[in-house]
N, C-alpha and C positions, 0 to 999 in steps of 0.2 A: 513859127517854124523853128523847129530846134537843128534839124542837119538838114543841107542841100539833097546830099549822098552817101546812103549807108548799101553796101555788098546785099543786095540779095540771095542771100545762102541761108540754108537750113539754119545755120551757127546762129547768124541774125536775129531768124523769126524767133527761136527756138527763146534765145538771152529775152529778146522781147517781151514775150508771149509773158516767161517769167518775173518779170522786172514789175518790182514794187516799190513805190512812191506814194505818200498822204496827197489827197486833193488839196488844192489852196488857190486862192483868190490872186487873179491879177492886173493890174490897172494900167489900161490905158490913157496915156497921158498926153500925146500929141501924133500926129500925124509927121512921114518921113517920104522922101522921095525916094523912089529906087531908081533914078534915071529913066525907066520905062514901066514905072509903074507906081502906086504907092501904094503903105504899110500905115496900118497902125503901132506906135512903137509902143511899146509894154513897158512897165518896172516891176520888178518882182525878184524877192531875195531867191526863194522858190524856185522860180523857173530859173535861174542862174549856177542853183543848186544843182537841179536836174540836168541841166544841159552840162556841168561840169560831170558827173556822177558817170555819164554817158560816153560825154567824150575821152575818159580817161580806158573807160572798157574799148571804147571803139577806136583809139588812137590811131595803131596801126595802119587803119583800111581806111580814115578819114582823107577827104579829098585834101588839097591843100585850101580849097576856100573855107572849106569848114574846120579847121584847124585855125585860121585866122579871130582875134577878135568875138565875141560874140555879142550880138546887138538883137535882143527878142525884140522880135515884132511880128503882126500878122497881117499876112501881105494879102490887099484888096483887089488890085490891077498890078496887072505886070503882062511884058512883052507886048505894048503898044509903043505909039507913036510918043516923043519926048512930046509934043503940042499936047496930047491927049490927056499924058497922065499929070498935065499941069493943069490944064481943064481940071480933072479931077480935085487934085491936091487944093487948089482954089476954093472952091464949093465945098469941097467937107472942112476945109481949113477955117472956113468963114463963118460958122458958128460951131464949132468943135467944144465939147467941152468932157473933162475927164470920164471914164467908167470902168466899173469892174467889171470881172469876168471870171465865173467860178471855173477852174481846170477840174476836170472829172474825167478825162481819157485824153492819151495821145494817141492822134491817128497817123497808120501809115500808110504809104500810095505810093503807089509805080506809077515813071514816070511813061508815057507812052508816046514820047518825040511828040507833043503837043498834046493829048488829053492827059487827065488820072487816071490811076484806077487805084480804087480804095483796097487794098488789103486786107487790114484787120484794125482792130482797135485793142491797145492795151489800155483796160479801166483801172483807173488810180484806186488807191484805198479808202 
């Protein structure tokens, strides 16, 4: 996840739509709690790159959590029970072991007060 919350406004899609970035490889390297849920957490110079590149265009309208911090990860479970996602976190935890993942497009998605819905997809270069 690169933002929680970006404006959907034409201005948005529009930068999006446009918005070019090289593909590159990123590794996951251990598992994270989110208190109700868990995360693959990532390293990657790349996506650190990206996510600053973003946040600087999208400052303004950035929520305050997404102006905090940024910790890539790609979130597995979330909004369960704290027992649940510790179930979880356990069992993938327990033979876990590194991997990559080629970035080839961010996708975007509204949020729909409990579903997604998929947007669009900007494909990297």
């Amino acid at each position: 996840m690169v933002f929680h919350h970006l404006p959907n406004t034409e201005e948005t899609r529009s930068f999006l739509k446009a918005f070019r970035f090289p593909r590159f490889v990123a590794k996951a390297t251990g598992l994270m709690t989110l208190g109700r849920g868990v995360a693959y957490r990532v390293e990657c110079a790349e996506i650190k790159q990206l996510h600053q590149i973003l946040a600087k265009h999208f400052y303004a309208v950035l929520s305050a959590q997404d102006r905090q911090g940024y910790r890539p990860h790609v979130t597995i479970q979330n909004k369960v029970s704290p027992e649940t996602a510790r179930l979880l976190f356990d069992a993938l935890n327990s033979n876990f072991e590194n991997f990559n993942v080629g970035i080839e497009a961010i996708q975007v998605f509204s949020y729909l007060g409990g579903p997604w819905q998929h947007e669009f997809d900007v494909d990297l270069i």
